[in-house]
DRENMARLUM-580393 format. One record per residue: residue number from 1; residue in three letters; x, y, z of N, C-alpha, C in turn. Coordinates in nm, 4 decimals, padded with zeros to 6 digits. Example, Ala and Ser with C-alpha at 12.3 -4.5 7.8 and 13.67 -1.06 7.14 Angstrom:
BEGIN
@num: 1 | residuo: ALA | n_X: 01.3190 | n_Y: -00.5690 | n_Z: 00.7800 | ca_X: 01.2300 | ca_Y: -00.4500 | ca_Z: 00.7800 | c_X: 01.3200 | c_Y: -00.3300 | c_Z: 00.7800
@num: 2 | residuo: SER | n_X: 01.2850 | n_Y: -00.2250 | n_Z: 00.7080 | ca_X: 01.3670 | ca_Y: -00.1060 | ca_Z: 00.7140 | c_X: 01.2900 | c_Y: 00.0030 | c_Z: 00.7870
This chain:
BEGIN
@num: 1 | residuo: UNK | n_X: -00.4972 | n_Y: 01.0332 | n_Z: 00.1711 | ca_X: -00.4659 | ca_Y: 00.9221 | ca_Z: 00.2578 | c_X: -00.5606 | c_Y: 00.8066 | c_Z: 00.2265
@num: 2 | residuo: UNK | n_X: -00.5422 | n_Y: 00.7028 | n_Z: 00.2523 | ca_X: -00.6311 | ca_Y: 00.5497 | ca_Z: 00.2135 | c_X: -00.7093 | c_Y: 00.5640 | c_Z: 00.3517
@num: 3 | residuo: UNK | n_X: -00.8156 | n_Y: 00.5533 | n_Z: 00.3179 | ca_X: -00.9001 | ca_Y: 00.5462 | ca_Z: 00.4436 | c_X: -00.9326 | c_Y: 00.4125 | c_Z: 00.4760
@num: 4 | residuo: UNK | n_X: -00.9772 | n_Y: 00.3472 | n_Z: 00.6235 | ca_X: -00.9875 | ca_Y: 00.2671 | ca_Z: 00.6707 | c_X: -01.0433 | c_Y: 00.1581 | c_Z: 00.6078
@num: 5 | residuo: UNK | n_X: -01.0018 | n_Y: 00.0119 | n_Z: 00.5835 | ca_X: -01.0685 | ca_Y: -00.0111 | ca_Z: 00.5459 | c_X: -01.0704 | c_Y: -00.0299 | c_Z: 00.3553
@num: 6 | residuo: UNK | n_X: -00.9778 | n_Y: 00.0056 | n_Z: 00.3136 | ca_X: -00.9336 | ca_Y: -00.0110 | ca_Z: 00.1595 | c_X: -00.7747 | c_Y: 00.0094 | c_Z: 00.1806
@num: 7 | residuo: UNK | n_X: -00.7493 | n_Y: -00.0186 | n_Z: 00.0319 | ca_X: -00.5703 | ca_Y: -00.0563 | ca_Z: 00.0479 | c_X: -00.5013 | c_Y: 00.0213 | c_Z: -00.0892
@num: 8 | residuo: UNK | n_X: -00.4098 | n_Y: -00.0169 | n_Z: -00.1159 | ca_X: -00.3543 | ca_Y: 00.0040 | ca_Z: -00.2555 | c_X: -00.2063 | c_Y: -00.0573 | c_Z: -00.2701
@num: 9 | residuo: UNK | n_X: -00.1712 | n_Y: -00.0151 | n_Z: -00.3582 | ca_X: -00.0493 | ca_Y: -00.0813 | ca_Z: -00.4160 | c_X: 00.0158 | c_Y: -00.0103 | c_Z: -00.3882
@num: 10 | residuo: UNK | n_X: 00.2126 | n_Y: -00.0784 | n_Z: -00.3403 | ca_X: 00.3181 | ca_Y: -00.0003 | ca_Z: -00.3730 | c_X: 00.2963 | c_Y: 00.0867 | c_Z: -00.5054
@num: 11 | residuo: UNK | n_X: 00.2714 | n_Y: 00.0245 | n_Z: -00.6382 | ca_X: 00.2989 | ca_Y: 00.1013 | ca_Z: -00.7582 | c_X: 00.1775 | c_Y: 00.1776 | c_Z: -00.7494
@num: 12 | residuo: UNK | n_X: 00.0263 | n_Y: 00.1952 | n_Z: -00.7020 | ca_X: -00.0120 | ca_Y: 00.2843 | ca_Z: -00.7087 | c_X: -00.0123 | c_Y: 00.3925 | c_Z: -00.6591
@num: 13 | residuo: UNK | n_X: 00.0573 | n_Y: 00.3875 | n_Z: -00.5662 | ca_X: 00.0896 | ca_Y: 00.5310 | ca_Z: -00.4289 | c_X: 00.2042 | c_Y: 00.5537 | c_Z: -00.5152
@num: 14 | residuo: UNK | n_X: 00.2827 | n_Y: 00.5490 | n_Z: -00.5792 | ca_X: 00.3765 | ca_Y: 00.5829 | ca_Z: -00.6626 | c_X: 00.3081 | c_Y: 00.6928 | c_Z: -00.7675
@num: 15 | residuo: UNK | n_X: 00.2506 | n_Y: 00.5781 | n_Z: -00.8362 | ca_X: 00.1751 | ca_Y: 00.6440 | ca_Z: -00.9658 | c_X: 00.0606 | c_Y: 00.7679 | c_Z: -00.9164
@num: 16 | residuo: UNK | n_X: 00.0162 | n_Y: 00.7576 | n_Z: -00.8110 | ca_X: -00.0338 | ca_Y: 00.8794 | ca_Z: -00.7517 | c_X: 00.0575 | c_Y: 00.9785 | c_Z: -00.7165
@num: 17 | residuo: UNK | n_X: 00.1499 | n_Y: 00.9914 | n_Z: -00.7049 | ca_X: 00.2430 | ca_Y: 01.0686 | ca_Z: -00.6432 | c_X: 00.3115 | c_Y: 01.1205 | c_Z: -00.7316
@num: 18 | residuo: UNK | n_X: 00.3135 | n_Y: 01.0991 | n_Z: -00.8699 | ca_X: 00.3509 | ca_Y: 01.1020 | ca_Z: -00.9962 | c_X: 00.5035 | c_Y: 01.0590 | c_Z: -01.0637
@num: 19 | residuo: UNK | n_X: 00.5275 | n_Y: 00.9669 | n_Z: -00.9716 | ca_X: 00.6205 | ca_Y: 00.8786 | ca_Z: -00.9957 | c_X: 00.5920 | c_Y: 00.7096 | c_Z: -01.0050
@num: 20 | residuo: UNK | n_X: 00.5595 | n_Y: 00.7027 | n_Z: -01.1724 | ca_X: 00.4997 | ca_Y: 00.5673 | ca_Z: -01.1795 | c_X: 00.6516 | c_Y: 00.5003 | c_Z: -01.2041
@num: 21 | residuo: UNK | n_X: 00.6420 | n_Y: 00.3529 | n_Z: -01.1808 | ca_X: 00.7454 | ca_Y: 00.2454 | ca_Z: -01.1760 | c_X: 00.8554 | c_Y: 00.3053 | c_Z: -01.0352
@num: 22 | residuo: UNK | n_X: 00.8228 | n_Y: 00.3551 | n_Z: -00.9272 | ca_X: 00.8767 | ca_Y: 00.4000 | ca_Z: -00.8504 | c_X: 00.8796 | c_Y: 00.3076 | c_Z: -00.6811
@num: 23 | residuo: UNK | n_X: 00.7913 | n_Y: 00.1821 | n_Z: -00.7161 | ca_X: 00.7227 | ca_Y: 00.1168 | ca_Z: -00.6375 | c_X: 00.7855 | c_Y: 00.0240 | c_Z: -00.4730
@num: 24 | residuo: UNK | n_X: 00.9410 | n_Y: 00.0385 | n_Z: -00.5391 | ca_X: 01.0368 | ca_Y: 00.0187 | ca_Z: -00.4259 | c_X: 01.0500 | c_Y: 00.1502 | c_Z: -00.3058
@num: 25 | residuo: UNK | n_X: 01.1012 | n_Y: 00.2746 | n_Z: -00.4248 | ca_X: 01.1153 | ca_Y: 00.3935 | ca_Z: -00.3235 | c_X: 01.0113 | c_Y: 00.4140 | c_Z: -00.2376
@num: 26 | residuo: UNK | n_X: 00.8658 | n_Y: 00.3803 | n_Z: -00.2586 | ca_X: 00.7302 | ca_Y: 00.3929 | ca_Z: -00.1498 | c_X: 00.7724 | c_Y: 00.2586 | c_Z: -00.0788
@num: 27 | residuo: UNK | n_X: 00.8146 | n_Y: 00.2062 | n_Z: -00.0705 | ca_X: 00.8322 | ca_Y: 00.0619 | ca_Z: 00.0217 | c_X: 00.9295 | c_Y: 00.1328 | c_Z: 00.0874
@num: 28 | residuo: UNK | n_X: 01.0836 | n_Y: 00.1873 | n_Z: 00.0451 | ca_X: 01.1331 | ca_Y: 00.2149 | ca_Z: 00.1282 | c_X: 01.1332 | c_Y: 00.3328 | c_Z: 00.2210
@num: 29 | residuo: UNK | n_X: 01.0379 | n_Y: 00.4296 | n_Z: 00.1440 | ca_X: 00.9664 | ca_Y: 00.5777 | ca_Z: 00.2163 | c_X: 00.8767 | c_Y: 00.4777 | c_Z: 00.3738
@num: 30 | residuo: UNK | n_X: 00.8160 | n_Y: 00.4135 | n_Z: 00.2976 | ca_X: 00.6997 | ca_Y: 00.3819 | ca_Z: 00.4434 | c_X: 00.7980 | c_Y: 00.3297 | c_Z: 00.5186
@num: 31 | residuo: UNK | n_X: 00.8851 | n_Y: 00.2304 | n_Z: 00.4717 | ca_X: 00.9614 | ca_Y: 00.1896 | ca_Z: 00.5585 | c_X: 01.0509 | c_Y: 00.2841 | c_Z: 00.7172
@num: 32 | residuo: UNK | n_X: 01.0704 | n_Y: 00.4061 | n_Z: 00.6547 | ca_X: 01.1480 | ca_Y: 00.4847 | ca_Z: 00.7107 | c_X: 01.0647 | c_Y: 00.5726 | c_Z: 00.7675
@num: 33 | residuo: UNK | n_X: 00.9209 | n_Y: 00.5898 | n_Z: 00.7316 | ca_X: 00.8493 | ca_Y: 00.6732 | ca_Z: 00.8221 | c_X: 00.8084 | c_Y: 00.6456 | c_Z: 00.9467
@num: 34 | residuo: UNK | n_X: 00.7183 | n_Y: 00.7625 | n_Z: 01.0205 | ca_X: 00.6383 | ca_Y: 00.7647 | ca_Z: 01.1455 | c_X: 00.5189 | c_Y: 00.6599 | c_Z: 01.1303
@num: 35 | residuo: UNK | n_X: 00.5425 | n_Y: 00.4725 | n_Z: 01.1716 | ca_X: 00.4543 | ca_Y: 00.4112 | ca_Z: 01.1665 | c_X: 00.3191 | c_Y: 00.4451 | c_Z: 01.2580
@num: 36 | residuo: UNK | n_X: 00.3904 | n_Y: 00.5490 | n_Z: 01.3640 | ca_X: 00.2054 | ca_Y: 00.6199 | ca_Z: 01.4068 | c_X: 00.1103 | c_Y: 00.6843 | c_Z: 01.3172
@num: 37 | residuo: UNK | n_X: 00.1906 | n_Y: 00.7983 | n_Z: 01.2560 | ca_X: 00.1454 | ca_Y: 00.8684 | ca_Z: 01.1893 | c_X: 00.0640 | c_Y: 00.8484 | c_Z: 01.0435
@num: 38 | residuo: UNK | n_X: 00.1121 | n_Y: 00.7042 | n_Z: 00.9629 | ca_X: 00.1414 | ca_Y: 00.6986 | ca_Z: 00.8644 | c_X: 00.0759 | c_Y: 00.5650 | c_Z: 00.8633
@num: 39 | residuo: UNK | n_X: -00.0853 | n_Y: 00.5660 | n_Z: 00.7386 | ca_X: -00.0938 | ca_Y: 00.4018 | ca_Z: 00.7296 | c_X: -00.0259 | c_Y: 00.2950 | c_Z: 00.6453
@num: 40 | residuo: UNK | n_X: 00.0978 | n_Y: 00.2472 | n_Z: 00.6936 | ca_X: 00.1878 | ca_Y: 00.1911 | ca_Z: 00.6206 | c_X: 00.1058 | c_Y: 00.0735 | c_Z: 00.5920
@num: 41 | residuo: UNK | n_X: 00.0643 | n_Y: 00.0089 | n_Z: 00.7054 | ca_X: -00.0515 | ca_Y: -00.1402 | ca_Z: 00.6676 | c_X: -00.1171 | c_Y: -00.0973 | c_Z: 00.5789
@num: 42 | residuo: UNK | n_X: -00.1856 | n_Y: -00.0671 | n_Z: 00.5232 | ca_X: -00.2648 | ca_Y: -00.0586 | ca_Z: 00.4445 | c_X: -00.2154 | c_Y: -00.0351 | c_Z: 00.2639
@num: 43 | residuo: UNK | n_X: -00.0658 | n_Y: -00.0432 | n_Z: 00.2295 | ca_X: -00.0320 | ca_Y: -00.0655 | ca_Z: 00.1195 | c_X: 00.0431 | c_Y: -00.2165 | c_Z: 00.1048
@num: 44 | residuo: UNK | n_X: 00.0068 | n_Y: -00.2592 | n_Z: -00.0437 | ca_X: 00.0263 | ca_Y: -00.4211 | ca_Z: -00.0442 | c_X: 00.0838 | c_Y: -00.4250 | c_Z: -00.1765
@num: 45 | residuo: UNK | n_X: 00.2026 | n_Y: -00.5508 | n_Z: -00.1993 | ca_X: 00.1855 | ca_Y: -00.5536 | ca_Z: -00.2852 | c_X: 00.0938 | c_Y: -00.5925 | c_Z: -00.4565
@num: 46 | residuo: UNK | n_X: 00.1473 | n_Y: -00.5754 | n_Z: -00.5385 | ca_X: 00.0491 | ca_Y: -00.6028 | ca_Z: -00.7186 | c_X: -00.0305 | c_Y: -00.7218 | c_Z: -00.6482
@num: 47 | residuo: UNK | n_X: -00.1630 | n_Y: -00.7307 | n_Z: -00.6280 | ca_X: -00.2732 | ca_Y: -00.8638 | ca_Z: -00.6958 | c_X: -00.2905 | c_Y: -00.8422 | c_Z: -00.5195
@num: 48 | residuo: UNK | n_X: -00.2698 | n_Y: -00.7656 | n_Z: -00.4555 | ca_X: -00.3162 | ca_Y: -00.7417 | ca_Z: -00.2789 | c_X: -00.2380 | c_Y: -00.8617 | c_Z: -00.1692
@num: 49 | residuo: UNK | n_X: -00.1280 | n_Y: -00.8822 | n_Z: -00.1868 | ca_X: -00.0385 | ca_Y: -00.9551 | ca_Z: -00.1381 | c_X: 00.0924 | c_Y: -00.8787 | c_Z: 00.0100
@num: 50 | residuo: UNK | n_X: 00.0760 | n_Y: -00.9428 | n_Z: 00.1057 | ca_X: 00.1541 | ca_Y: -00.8674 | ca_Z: 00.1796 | c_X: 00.2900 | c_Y: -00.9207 | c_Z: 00.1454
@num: 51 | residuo: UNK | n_X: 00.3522 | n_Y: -00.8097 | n_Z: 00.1363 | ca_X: 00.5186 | ca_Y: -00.8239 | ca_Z: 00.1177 | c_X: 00.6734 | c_Y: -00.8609 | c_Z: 00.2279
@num: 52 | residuo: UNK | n_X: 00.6021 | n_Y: -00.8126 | n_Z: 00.3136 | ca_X: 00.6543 | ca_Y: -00.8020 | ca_Z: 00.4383 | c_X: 00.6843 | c_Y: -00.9601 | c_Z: 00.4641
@num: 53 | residuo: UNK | n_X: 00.7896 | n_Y: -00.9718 | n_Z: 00.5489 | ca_X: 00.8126 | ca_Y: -01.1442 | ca_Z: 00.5696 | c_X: 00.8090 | c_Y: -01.1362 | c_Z: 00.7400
@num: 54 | residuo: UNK | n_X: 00.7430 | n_Y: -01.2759 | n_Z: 00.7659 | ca_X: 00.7454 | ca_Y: -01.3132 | ca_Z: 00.9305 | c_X: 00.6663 | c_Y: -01.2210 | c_Z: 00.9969
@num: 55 | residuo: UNK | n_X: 00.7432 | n_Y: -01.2089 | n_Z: 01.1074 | ca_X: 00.6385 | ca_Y: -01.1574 | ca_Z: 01.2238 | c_X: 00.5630 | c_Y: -00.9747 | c_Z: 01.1696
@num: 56 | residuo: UNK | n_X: 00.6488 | n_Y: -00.9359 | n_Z: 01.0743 | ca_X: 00.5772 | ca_Y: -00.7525 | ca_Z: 01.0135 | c_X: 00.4742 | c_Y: -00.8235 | c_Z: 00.9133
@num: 57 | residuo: UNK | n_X: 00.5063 | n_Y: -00.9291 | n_Z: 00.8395 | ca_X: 00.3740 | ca_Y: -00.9115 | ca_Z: 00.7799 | c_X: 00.2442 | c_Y: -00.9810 | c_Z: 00.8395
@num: 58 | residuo: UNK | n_X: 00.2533 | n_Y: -01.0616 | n_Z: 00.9296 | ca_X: 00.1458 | ca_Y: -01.0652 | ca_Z: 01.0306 | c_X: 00.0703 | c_Y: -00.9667 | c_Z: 01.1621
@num: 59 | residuo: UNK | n_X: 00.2127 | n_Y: -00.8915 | n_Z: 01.1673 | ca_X: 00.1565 | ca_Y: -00.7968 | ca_Z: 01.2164 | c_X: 00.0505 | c_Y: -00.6686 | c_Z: 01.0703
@num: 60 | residuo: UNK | n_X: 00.0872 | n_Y: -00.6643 | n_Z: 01.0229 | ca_X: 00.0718 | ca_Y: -00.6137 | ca_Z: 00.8702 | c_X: -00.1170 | c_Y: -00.6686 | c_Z: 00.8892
@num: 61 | residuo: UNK | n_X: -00.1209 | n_Y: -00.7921 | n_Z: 00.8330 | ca_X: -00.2681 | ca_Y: -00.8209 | ca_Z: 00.8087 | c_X: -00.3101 | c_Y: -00.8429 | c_Z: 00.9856
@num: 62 | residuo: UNK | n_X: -00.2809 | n_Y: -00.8120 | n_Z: 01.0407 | ca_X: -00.3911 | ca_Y: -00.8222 | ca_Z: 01.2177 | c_X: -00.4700 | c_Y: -00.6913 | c_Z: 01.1720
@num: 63 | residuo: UNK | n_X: -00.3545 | n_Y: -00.5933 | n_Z: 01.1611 | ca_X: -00.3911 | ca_Y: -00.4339 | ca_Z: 01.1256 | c_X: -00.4815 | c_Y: -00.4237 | c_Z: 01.0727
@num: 64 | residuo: UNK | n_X: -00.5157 | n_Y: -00.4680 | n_Z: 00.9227 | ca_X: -00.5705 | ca_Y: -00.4517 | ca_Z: 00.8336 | c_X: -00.6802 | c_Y: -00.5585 | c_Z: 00.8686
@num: 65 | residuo: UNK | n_X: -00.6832 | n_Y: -00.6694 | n_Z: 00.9544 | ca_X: -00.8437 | ca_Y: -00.7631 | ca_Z: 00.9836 | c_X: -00.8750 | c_Y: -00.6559 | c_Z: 01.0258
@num: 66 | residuo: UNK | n_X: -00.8179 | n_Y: -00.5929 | n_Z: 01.1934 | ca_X: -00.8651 | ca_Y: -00.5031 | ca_Z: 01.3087 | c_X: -00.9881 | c_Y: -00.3925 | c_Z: 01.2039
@num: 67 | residuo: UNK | n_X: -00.9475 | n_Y: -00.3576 | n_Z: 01.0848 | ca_X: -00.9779 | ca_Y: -00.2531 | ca_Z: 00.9852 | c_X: -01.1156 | c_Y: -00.3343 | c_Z: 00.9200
@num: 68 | residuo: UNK | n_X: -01.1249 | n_Y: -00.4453 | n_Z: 00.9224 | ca_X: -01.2127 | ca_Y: -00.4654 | ca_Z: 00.8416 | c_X: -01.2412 | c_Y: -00.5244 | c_Z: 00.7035
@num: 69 | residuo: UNK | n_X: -01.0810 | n_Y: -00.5869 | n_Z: 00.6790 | ca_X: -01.0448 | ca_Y: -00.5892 | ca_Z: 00.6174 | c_X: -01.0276 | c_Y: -00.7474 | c_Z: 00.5511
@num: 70 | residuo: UNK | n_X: -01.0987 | n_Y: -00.8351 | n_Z: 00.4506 | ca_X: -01.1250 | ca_Y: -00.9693 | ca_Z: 00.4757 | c_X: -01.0058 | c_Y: -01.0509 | c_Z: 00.3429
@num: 71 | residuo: UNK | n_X: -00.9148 | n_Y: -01.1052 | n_Z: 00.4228 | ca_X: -00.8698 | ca_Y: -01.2279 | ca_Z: 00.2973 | c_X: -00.9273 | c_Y: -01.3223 | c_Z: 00.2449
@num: 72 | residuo: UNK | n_X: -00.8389 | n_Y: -01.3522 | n_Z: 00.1346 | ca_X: -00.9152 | ca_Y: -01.4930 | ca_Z: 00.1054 | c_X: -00.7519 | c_Y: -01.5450 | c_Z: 00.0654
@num: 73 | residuo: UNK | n_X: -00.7098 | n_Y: -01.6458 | n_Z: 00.1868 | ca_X: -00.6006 | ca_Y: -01.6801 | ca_Z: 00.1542 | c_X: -00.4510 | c_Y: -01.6340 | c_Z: 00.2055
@num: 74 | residuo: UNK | n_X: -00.3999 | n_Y: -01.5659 | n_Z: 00.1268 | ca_X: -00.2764 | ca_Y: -01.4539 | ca_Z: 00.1314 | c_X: -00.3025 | c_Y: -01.3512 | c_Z: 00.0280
@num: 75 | residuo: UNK | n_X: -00.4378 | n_Y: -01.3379 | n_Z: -00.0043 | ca_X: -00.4427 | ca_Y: -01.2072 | ca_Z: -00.0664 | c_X: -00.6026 | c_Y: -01.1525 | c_Z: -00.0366
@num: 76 | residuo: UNK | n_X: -00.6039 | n_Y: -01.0201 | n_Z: -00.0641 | ca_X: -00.7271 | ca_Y: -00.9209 | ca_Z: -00.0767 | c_X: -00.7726 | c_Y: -00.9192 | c_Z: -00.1914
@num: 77 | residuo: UNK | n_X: -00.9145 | n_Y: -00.8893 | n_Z: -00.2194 | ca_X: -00.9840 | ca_Y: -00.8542 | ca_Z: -00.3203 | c_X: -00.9357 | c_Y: -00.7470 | c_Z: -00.3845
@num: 78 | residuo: UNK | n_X: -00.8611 | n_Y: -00.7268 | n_Z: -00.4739 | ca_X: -00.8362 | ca_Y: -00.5748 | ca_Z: -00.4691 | c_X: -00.9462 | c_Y: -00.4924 | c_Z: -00.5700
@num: 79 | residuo: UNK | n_X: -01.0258 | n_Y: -00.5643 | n_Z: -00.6264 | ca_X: -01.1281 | ca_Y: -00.5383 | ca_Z: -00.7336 | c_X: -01.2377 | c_Y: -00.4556 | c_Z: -00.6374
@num: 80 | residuo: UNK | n_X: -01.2667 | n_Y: -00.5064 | n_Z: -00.4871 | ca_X: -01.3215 | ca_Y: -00.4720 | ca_Z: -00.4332 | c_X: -01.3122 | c_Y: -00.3557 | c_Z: -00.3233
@num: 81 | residuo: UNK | n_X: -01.1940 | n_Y: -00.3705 | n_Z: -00.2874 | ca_X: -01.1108 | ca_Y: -00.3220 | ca_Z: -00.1643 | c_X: -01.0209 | c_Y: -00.2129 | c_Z: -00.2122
@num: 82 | residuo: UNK | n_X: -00.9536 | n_Y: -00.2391 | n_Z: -00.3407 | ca_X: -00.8821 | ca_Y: -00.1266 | ca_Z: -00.3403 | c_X: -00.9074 | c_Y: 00.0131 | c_Z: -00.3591
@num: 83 | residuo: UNK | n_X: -00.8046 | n_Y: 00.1658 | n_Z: -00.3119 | ca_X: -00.8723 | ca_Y: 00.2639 | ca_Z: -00.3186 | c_X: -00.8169 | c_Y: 00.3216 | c_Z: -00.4146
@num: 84 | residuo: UNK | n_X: -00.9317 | n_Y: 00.4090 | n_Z: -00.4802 | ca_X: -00.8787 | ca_Y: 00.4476 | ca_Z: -00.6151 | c_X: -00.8354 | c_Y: 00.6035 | c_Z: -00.5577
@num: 85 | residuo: UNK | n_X: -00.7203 | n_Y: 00.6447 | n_Z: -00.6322 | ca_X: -00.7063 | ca_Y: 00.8072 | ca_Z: -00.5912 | c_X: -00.7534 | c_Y: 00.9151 | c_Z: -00.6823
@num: 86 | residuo: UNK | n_X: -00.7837 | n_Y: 00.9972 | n_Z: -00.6354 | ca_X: -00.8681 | ca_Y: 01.1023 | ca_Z: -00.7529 | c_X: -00.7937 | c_Y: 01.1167 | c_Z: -00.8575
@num: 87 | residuo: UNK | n_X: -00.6944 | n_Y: 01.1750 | n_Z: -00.8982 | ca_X: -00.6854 | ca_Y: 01.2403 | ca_Z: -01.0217 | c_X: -00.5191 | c_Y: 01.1651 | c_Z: -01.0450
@num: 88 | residuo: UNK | n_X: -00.4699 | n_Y: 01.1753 | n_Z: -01.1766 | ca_X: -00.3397 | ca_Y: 01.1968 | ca_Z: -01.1730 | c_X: -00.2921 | c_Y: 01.2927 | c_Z: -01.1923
@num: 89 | residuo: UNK | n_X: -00.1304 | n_Y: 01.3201 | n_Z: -01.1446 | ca_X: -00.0223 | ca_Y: 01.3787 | ca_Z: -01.1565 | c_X: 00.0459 | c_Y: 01.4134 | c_Z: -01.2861
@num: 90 | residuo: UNK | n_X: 00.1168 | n_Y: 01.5091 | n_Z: -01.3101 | ca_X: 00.1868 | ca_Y: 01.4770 | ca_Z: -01.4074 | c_X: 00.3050 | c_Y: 01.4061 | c_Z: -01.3908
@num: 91 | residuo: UNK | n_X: 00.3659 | n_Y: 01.3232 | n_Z: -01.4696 | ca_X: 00.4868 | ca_Y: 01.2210 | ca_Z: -01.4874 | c_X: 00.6009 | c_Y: 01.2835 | c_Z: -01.4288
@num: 92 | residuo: UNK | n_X: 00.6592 | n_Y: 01.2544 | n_Z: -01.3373 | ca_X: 00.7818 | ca_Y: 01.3339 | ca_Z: -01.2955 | c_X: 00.8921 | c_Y: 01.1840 | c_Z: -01.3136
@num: 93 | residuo: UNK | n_X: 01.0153 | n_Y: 01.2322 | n_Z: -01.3199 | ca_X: 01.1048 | ca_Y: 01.1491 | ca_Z: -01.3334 | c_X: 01.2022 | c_Y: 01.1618 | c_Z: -01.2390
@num: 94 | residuo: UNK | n_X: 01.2564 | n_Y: 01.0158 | n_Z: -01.2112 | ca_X: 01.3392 | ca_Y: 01.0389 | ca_Z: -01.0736 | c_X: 01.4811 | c_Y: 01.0326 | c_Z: -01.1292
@num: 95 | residuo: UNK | n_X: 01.5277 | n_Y: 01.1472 | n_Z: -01.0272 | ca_X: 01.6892 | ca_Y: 01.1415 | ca_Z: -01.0727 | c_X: 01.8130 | c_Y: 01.0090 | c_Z: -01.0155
@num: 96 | residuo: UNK | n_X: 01.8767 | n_Y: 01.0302 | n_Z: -01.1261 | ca_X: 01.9732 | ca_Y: 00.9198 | ca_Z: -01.0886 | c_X: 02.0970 | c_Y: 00.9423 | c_Z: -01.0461
């Protein structure tokens, strides 16, 4: 899980999961999950950009200030901020 306080990418929660270039299906997974359960704020898109339009992606970065979490602009440091995941996966491929 991304702990408080760092972020990551659609394509890297993909590529952790071992489905790299998969970066929509995690947009539309979080989309469809338990937003209690699940830190959906805390994934952004490539270069730390929220994706979300209007009132979700402001709700989106409140989340992520509340966290600790500092812009500059409409984007995050991600050099600084982002979380790296331990290991990779092997390459799985998604069916069509």
């Amino acid at each position: 899980m991304i702990p408080r306080g760092k972020v990551a990418t659609y394509g890297g929660v993909a590529r952790a999961a071992g489905y790299p270039g998969a970066s929509r299906q995690v947009a539309w997974a979080l989309r469809a999950s338990d937003a209690e359960r699940l830190p959906w704020h805390r994934v952004l898109g490539q270069g730390g950009k929220i994706l979300l339009p209007g009132e979700a992606g402001l709700h989106q970065r409140t989340l992520l200030e509340v966290e600790g979490v500092r812009f500059k602009g409409a984007r995050i440091d991600m050099n600084q901020l982002e979380f790296r995941f331990s290991k990779k996966p092997a390459k799985k491929r998604l069916s069509r």
